[in-house]
C-alpha positions as a printed NumPy array, in Angstrom:
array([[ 36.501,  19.584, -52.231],
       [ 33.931,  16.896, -52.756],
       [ 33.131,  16.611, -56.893],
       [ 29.582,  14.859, -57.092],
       [ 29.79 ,  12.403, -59.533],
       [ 26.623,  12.784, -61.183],
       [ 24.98 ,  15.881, -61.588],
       [ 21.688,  14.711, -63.318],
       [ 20.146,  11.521, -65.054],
       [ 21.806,  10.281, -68.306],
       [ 24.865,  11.451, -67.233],
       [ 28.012,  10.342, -69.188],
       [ 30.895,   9.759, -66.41 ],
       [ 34.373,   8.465, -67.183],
       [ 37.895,  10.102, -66.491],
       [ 38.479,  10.763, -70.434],
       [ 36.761,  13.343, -70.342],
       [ 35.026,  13.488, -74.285],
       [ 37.166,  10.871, -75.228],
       [ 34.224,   7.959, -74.402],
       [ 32.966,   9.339, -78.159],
       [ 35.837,   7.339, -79.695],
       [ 35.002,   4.264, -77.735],
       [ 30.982,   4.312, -78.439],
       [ 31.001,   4.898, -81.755],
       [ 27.167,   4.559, -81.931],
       [ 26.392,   1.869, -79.378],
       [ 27.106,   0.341, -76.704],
       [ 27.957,  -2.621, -77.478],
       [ 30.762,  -1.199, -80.65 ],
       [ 33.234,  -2.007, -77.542],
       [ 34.266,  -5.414, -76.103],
       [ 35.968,  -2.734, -73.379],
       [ 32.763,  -1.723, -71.775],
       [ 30.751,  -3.957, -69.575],
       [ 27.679,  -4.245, -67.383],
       [ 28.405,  -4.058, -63.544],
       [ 25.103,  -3.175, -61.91 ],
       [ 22.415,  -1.006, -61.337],
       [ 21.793,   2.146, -59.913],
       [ 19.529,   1.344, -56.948],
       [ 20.768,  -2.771, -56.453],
       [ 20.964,  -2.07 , -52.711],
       [ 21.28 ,  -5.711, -51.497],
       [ 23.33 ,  -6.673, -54.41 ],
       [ 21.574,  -9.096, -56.58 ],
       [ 22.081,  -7.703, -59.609],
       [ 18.344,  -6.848, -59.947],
       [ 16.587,  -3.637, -59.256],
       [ 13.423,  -4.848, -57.309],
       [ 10.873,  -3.593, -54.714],
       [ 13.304,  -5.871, -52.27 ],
       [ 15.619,  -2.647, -53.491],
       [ 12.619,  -0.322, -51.992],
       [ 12.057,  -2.056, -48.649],
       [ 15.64 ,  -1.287, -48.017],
       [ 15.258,   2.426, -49.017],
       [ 12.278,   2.932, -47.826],
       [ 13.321,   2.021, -43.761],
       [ 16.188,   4.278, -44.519],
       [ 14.377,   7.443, -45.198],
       [ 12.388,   7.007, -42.173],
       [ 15.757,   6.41 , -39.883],
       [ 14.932,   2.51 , -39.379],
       [ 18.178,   1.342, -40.711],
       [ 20.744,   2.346, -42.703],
       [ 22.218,   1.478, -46.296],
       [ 24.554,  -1.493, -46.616],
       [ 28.062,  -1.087, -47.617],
       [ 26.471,  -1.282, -51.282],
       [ 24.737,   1.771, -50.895],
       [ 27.883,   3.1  , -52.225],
       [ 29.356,   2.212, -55.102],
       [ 33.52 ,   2.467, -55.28 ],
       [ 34.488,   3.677, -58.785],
       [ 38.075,   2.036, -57.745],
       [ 39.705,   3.844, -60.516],
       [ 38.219,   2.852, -63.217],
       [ 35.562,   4.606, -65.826],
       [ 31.661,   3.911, -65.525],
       [ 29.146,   5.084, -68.018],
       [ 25.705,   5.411, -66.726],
       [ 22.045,   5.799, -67.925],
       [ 18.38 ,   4.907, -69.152],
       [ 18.387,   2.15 , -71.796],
       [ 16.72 ,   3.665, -74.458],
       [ 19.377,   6.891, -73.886],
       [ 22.369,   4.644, -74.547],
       [ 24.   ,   5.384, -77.702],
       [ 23.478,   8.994, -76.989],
       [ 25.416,   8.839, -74.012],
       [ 28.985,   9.284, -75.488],
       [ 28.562,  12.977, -76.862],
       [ 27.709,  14.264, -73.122],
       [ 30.941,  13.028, -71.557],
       [ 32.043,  14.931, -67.899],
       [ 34.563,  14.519, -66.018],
       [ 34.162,  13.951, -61.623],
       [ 37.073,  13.474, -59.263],
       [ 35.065,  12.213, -56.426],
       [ 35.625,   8.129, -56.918],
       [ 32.096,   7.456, -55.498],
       [ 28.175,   7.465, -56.008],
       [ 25.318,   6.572, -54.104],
       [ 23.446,   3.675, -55.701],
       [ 20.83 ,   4.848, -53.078],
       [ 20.579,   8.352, -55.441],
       [ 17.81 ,   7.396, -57.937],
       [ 17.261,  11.299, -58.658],
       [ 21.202,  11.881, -58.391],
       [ 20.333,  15.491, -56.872],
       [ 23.461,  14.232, -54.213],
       [ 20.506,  13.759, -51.625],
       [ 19.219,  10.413, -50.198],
       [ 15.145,  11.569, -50.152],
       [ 11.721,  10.891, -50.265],
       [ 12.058,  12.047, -53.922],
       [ 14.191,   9.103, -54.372],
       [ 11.549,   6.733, -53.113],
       [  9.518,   7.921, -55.634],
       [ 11.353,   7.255, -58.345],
       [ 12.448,   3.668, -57.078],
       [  8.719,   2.533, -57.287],
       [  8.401,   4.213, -60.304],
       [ 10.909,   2.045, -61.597],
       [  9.966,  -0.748, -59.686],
       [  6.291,  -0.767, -61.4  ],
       [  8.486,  -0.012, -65.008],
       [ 11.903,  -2.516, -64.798],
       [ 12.915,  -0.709, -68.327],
       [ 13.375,   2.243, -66.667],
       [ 16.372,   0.831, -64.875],
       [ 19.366,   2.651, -64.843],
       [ 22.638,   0.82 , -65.932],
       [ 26.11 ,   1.001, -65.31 ],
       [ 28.845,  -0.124, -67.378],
       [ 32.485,   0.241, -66.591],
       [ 34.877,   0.514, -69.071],
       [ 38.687,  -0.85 , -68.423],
       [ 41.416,   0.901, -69.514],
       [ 43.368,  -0.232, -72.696],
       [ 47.094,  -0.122, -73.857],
       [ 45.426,   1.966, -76.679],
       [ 42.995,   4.445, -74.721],
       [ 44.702,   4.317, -71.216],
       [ 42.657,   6.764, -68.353],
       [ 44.003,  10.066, -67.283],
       [ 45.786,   9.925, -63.557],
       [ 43.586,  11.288, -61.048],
       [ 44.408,  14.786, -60.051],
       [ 46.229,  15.16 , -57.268],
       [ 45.605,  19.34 , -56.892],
       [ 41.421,  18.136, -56.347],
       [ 41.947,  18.436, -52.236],
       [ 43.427,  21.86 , -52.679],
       [ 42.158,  25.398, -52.576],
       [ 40.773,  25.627, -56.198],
       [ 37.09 ,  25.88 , -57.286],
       [ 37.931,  25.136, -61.023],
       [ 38.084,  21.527, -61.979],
       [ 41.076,  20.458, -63.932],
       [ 39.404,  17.767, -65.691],
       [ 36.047,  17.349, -67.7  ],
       [ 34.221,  20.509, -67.819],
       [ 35.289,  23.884, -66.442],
       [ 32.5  ,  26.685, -66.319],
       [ 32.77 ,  29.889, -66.037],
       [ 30.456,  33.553, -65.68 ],
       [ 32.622,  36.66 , -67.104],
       [ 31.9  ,  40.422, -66.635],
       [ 33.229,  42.878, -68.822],
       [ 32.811,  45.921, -66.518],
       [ 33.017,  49.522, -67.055],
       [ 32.483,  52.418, -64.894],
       [ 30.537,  55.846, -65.283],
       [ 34.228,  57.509, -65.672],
       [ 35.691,  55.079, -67.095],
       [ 35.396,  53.24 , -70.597],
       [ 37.34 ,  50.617, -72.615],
       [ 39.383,  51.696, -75.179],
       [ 38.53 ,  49.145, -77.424],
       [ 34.978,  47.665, -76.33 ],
       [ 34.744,  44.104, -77.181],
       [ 31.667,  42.454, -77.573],
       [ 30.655,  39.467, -75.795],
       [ 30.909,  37.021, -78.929],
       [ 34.751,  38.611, -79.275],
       [ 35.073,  37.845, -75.509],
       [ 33.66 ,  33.948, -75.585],
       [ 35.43 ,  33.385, -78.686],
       [ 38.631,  34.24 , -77.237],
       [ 37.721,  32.672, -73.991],
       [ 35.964,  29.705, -74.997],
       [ 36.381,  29.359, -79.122],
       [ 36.819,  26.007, -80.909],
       [ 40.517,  25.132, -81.884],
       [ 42.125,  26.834, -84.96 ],
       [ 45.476,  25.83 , -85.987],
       [ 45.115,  27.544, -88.935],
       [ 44.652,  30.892, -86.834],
       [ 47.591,  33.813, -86.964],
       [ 46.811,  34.25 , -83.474],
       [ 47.593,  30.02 , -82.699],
       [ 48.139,  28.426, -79.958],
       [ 46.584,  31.135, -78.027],
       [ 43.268,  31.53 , -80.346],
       [ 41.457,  31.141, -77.539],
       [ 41.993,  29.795, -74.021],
       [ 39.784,  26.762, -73.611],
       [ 41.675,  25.901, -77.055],
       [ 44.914,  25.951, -75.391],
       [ 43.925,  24.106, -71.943],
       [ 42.454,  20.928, -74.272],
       [ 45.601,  20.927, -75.623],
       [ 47.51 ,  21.155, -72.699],
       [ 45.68 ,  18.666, -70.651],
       [ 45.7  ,  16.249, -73.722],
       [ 41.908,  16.37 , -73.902],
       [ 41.268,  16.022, -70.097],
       [ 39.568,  19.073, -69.831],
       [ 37.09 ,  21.668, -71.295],
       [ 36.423,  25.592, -70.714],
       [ 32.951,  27.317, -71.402],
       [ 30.93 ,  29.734, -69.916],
       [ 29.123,  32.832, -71.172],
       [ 30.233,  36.655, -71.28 ],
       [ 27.852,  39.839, -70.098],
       [ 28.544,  43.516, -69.708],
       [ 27.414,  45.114, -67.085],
       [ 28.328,  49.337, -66.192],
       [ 29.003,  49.697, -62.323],
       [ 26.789,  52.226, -60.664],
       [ 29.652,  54.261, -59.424],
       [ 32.789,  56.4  , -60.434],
       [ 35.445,  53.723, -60.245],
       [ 37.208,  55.767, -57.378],
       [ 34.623,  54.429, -55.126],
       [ 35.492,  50.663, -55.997],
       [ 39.457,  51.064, -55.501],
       [ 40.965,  50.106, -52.307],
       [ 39.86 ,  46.535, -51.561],
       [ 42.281,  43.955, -52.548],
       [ 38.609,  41.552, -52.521],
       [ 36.707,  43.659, -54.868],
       [ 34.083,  42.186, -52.745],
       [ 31.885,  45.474, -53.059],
       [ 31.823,  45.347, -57.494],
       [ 31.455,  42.156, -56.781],
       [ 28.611,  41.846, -55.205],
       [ 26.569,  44.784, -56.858],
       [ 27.593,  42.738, -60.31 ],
       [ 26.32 ,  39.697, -59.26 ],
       [ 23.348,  40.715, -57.52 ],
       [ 22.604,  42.519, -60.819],
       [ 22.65 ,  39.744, -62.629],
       [ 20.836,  37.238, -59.844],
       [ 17.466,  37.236, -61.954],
       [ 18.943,  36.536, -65.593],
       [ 21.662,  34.41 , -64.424],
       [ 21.324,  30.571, -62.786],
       [ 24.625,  30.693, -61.148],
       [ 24.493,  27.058, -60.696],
       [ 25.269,  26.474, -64.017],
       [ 28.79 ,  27.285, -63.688],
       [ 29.45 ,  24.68 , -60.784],
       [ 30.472,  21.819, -63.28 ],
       [ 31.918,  19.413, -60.884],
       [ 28.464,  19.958, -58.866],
       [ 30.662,  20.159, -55.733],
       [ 27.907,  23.141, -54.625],
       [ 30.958,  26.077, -55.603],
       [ 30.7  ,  28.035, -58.528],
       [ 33.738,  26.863, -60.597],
       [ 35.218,  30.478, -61.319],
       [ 33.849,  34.051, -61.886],
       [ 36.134,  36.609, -64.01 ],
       [ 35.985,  40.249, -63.689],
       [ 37.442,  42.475, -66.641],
       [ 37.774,  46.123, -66.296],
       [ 39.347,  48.65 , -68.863],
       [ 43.201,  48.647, -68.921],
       [ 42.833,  52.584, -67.606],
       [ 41.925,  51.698, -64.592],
       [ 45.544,  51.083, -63.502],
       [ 47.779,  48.276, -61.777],
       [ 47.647,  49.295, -58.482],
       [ 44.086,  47.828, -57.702],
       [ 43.433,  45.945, -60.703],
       [ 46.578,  44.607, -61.912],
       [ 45.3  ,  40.499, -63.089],
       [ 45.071,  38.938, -60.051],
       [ 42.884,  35.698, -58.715],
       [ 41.918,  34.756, -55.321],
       [ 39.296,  32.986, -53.142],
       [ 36.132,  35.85 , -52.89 ],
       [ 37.199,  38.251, -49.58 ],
       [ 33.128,  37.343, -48.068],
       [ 32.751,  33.447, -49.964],
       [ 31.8  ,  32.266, -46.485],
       [ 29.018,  34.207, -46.206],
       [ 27.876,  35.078, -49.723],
       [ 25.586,  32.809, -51.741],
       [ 24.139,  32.68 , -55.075],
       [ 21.111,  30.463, -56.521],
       [ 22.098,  28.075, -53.375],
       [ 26.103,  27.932, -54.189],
       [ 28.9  ,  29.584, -52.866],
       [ 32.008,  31.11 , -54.528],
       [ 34.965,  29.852, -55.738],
       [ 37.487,  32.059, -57.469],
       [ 37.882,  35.167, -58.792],
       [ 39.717,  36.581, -61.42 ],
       [ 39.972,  40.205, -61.683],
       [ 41.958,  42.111, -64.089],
       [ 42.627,  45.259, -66.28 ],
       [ 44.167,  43.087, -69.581],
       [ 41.829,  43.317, -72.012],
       [ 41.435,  42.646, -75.537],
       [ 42.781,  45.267, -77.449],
       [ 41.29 ,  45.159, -80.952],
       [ 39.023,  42.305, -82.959],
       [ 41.966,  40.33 , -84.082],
       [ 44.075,  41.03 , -81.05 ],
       [ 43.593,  38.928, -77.909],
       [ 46.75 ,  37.1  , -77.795],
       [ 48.129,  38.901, -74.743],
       [ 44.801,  38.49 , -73.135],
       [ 44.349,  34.589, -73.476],
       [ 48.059,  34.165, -72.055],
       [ 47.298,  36.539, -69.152],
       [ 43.978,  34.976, -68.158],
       [ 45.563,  31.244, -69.025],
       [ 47.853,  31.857, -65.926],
       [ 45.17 ,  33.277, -64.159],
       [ 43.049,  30.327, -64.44 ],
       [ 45.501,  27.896, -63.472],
       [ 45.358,  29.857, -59.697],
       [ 41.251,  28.644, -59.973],
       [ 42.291,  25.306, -60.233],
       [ 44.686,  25.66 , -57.374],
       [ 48.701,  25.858, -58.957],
       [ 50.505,  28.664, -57.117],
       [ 52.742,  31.489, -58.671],
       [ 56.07 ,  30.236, -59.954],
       [ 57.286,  33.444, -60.328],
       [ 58.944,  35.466, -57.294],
       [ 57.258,  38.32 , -55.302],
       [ 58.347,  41.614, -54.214],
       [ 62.355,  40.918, -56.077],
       [ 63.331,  43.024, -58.911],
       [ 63.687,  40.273, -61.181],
       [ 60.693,  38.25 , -60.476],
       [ 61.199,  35.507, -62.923],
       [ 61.477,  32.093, -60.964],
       [ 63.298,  30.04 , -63.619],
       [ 65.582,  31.316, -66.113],
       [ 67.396,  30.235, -69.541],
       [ 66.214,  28.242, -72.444],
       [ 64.106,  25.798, -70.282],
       [ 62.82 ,  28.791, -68.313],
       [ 59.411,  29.058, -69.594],
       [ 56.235,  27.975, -67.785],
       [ 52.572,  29.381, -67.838],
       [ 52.745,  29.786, -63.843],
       [ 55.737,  32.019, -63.789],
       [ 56.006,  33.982, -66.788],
       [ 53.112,  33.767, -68.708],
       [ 54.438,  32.494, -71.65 ],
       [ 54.407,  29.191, -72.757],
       [ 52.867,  25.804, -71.77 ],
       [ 52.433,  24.249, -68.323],
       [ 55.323,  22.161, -67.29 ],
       [ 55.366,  18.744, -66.371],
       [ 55.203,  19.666, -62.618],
       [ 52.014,  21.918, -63.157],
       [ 50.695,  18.754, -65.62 ],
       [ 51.231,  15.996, -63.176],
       [ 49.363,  18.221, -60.587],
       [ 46.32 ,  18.68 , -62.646],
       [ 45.892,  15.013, -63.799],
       [ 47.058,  15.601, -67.299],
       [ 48.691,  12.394, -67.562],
       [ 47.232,   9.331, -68.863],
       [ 48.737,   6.225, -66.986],
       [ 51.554,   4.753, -68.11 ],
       [ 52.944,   8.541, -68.756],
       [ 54.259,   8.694, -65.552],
       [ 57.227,   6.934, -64.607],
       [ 59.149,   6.612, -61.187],
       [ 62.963,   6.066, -60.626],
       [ 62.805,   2.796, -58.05 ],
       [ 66.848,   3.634, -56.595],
       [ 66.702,  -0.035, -55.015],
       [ 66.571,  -1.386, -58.577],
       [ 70.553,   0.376, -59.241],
       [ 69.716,   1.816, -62.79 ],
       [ 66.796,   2.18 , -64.824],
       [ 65.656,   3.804, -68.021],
       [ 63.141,   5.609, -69.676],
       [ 61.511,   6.959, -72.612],
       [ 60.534,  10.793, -72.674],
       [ 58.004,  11.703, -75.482],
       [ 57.484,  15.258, -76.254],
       [ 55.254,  17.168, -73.724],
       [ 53.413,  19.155, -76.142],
       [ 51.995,  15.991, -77.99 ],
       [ 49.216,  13.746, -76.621],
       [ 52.351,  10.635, -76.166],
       [ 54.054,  13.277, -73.373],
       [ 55.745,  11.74 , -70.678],
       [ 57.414,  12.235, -67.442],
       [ 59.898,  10.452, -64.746],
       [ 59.911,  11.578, -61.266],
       [ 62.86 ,  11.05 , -59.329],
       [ 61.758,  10.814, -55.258],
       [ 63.592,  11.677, -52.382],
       [ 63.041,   8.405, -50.5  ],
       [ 59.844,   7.705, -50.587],
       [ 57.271,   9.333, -52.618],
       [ 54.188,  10.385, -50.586],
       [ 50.584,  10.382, -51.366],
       [ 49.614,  12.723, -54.099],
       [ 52.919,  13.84 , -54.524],
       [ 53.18 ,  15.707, -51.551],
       [ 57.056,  15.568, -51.233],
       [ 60.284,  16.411, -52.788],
       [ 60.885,  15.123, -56.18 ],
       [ 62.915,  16.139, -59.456],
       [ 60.415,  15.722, -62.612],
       [ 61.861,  15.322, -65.903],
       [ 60.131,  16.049, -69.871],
       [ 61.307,  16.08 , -72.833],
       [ 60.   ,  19.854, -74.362],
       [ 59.781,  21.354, -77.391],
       [ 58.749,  25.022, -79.566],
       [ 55.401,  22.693, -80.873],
       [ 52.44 ,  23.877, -79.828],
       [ 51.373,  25.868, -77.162],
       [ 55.023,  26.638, -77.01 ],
       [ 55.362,  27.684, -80.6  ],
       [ 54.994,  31.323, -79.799],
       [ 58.34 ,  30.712, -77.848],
       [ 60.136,  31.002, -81.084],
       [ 59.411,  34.865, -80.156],
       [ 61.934,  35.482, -76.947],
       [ 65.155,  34.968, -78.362],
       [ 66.62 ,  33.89 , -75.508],
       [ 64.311,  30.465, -75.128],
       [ 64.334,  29.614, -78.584],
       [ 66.827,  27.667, -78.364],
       [ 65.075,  24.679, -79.7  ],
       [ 64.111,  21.739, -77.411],
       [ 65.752,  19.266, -75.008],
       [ 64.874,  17.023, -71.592],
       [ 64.338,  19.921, -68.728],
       [ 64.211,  19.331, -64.966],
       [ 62.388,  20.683, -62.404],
       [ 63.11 ,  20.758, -58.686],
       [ 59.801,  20.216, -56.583],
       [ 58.988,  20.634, -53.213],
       [ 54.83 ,  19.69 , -53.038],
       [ 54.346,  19.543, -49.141],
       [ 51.012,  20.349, -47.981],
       [ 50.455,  23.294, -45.066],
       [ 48.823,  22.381, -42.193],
       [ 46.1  ,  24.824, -42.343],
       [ 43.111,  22.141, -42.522],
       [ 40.501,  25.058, -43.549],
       [ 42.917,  25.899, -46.32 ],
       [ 44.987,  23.393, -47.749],
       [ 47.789,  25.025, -49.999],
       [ 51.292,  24.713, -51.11 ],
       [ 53.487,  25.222, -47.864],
       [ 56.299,  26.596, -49.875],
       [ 54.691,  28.91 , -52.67 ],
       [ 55.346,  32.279, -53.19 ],
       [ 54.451,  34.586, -50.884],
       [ 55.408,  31.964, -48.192],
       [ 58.255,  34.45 , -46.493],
       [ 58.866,  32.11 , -43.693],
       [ 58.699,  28.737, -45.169],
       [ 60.578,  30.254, -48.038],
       [ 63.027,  32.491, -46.513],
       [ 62.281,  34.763, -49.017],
       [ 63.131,  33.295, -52.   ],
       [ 65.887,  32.063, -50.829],
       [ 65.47 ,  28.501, -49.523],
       [ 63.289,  25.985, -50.378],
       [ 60.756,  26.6  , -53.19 ],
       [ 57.922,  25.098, -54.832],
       [ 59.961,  25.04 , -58.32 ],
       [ 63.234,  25.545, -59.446],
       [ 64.431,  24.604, -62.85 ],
       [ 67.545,  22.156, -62.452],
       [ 70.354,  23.996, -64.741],
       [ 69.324,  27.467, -63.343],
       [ 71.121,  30.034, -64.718],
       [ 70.419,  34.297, -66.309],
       [ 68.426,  34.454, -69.43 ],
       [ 71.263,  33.68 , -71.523],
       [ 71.852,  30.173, -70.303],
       [ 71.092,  27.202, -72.199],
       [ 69.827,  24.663, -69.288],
       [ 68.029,  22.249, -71.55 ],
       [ 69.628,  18.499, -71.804],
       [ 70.697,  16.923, -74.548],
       [ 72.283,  14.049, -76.591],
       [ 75.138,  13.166, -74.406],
       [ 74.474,  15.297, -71.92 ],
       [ 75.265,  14.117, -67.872],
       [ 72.925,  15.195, -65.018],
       [ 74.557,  14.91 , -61.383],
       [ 76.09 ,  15.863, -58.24 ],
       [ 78.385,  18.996, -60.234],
       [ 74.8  ,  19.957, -61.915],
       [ 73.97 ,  23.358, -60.562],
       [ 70.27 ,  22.573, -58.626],
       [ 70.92 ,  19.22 , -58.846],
       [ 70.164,  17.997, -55.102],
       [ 68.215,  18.029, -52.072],
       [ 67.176,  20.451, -49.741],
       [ 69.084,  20.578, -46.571],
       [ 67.91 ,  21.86 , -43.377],
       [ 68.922,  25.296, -43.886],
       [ 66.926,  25.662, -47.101],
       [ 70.024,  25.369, -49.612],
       [ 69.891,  22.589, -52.282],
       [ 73.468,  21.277, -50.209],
       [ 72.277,  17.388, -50.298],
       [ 73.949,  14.879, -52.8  ],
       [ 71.385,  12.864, -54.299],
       [ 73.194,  10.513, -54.963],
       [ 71.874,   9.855, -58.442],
       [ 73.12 ,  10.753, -61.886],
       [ 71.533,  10.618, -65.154],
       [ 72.253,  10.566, -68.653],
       [ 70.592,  11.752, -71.548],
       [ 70.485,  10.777, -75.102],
       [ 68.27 ,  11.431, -78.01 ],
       [ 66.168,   8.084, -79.073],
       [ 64.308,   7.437, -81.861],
       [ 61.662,   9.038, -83.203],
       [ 60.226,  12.465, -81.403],
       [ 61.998,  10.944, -78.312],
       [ 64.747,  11.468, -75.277],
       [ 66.192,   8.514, -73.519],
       [ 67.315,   8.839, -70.303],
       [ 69.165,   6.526, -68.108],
       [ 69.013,   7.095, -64.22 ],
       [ 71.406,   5.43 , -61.65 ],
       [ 71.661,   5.317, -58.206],
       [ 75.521,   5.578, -57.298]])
């Protein structure tokens, strides 16, 4: 999906999300690192914003010509701050995040329209050269290195992964039906959306847009805003449609006056980022068991001019003032489908765990725990340099792992052949993880806690071919591609084992072709295919792993 890259004048745009405080400490010109590149309107490129700037706008909006190759400006990787002059040095406190790596520099108004409205405010400008709007790149540093670009933006999910997330919750009860325990909507944001607390009993899950900054290393931010609402039927006459489309809509149309949905599209890609639905436990699994999914009537169904993006319905709830816990972890996973990861976990087995053992723990398949470095990788939650490749034509190599649930983690992928664009390919991807953190409460299941070590995951990324909706060709749910569980899969966890296995790496441990999971897929699904490769593992100094990979 297209993310606009500014959403209104005076925006803040770099890849770091709110880390651009920490670079303009109160102006500008506090770092060497940032520097002027143009303006926005310098259509023919000589550095000056001038009415020769509004001739060539001007024959554009009445279809005489059309922009020069200027007329958009290529971020090429790289972080641009942008605004009035006098706004400058309060720029760094509004820092977003966009994944779309252009602008106009035709978009005076940055409404993501090429107008008359923009003519206007060229000769505006024109007659008032202060007015001027700058941009300034700033280049990456060994220090303060940009997060990777996020390869999951051209997927199915409405949420974005980095900058800022927004999203509208409903806690929804029914004319026969009541919560239990009714929290209010200041309980529900601050479990949802609260501030960090390390000092909290209920840490790292004291609220979820706590736990995604620290997952993503700062890369991205939750808010939004809670309401309750009381449907206008017994729930009986709501059950039976996997969409929910028809609470849906009688919610939102409720709330169509009060609420500006556009304020939840963050990204300004013209989709509401995510919409969450919570209804009282009582109301059973069999319809409302937590589930999230694209809106059954999206393509048909606006709201203040935007369409929707995901949905998140679901009976969990919070279950007393100081009890959420269970509900951030539940809605954590849930909110990693509206940014577009898949299920990890297995559908319609008896034991539907995907991964097992010690290193068997991942947001996407249990609930429990952090992401993994696959699900991290996908979202952009890397800063570069973090992610490291195994190049088999160079015979050995090796690498530093720092631990995952620190700002330093790292990651090596190992490629089968060729790694393709966006990781859309086969690939083993390797961490170093530990209890810290958002896996602290993992010192819980006795049969993870077995303290920390280098895990492996076994990926298979490839794209479907289903243009209208990209996805994961091999996720669950895929029965063909996946031959029920049985062949090829998204994930697998290299060492797989039962519960009781300890498939974590450590000092001294070796990594090849007798490692259980350890090789490629063959043609008939099975992981048959010697890779070829071995590794070895040894602790290195500091909060580090060291491992050593070799082609054989």
């Amino acid at each position: 999906m297209m993310r606009a890259l500014i959403k209104k004048t005076a925006a803040v745009l770099l890849a770091a999300g709110a880390a651009v405080s920490g670079v303009l400490s109160s102006t500008l010109s506090a770092s060497a690192d940032w520097k002027r590149v143009s303006y926005v309107g310098d259509l023919n490129s000589d550095d000056k914003f001038t009415v020769a700037d509004l001739v060539i706008l001007t024959r554009y909006v009445l279809g005489a010509d059309s922009l020069p190759d200027t007329g958009v400006y290529d971020m090429d990787g790289a972080y641009y701050l942008t605004g009035v002059r006098s706004e400058i040095t309060s720029l760094g406190q509004e820092a977003i995040r966009s994944g779309v790596k252009y602008f106009q520099l035709a978009d005076i108004d940055q409404d993501g329209v090429i107008d008359t409205f923009d003519l206007v405010a060229m000769r505006k400008i024109v007659i008032d050269p202060e007015n001027a709007e700058l941009i300034y790149r700033w280049y990456p540093t060994e220090e303060d290195p940009r997060y990777i670009d996020a390869p999951i933006y051209d997927l199915y999910g409405s949420m974005p992964s980095q900058g800022e997330g927004r999203m509208v919750v409903f806690s929804v009860e029914f004319p026969d039906l009541k919560f239990d325990y009714k929290a209010s909507t200041d309980e529900v944001e601050q479990a949802l959306f609260g501030e960090a607390d390390t000092n909290s009993r209920k840490y790292p899950l004291e609220s979820i847009s706590a736990f995604y900054e620290r997952s993503s290393k700062g890369a991205m931010h939750m808010s939004g805003k809670a309401y309750e609402y009381t449907a206008k039927l017994p729930i009986s006459n709501y059950e039976g449609d996997i969409y929910h489309v028809k609470l849906i809509k009688e919610v939102l149309s409720a709330f169509d006056e009060q609420i500006d949905y556009s304020d939840y599209d963050a990204d300004s890609d013209g989709i509401i980022d995510c919409i969450m639905f919570i209804v009282p436990s009582d109301a059973g699994d069999s319809d409302w068991w937590p589930t999230t999914g694209i809106f059954g009537d999206h393509r048909n169904t606006f709201y203040d001019g935007h369409g929707i993006g995901h949905i998140v319905v679901g009976n969990k709830n919070i279950t007393a003032k100081n009890d959420y816990s269970g509900f951030v972890s539940t809605y954590s996973h849930e909110l990693g489908h509206a940014m577009g990861l898949p299920d990890y976990y297995l559908y319609n087995v008896d034991d539907f765990q995907g991964m097992h053992g010690s290193g068997g723990f991942e947001l996407m398949d249990d609930a429990i725990g952090d992401f993994g470095a696959a699900s991290k990788l996908m979202l952009g939650w890397y800063k570069e340099g973090q992610v490291s490749v195994f190049d088999s034509t160079q015979g050995e190599q090796e690498f530093t792992l720092y631990n995952s649930e620190t700002d330093d983690g790292s990651c090596v992928i190992i490629p089968r052949g060729t790694l393709a664009d966006k990781y859309r390919s086969e690939f083993f991807i390797i961490e170093y993880t530990t209890l810290d953190n958002n896996n602290l409460r993992l010192k819980d299941y006795w049969w993870k806690s077995t303290g920390s070590g280098v895990r492996i995951y076994h990926v298979e990324a490839t794209q479907n071919n289903n243009l209208t909706f990209p996805s994961w060709k091999y996720a669950s749910g895929n029965d063909t591609e996946t031959n029920y569980n049985k062949g090829i899969r998204f994930i697998r966890l290299v060492g797989e084992g039962d519960d009781t296995t300890d498939n974590l790496f450590r000092d001294g441990a070796v990594i090849d072709s007798r490692t259980s999971g350890f090789a490629w897929y063959g043609t008939d699904g099975s992981q048959s295919v010697d890779t070829g490769i071995s590794l070895s593992v040894r602790k290195g100094e500091g909060d580090t792993y060291t491992i050593k990979v070799k082609a054989n």
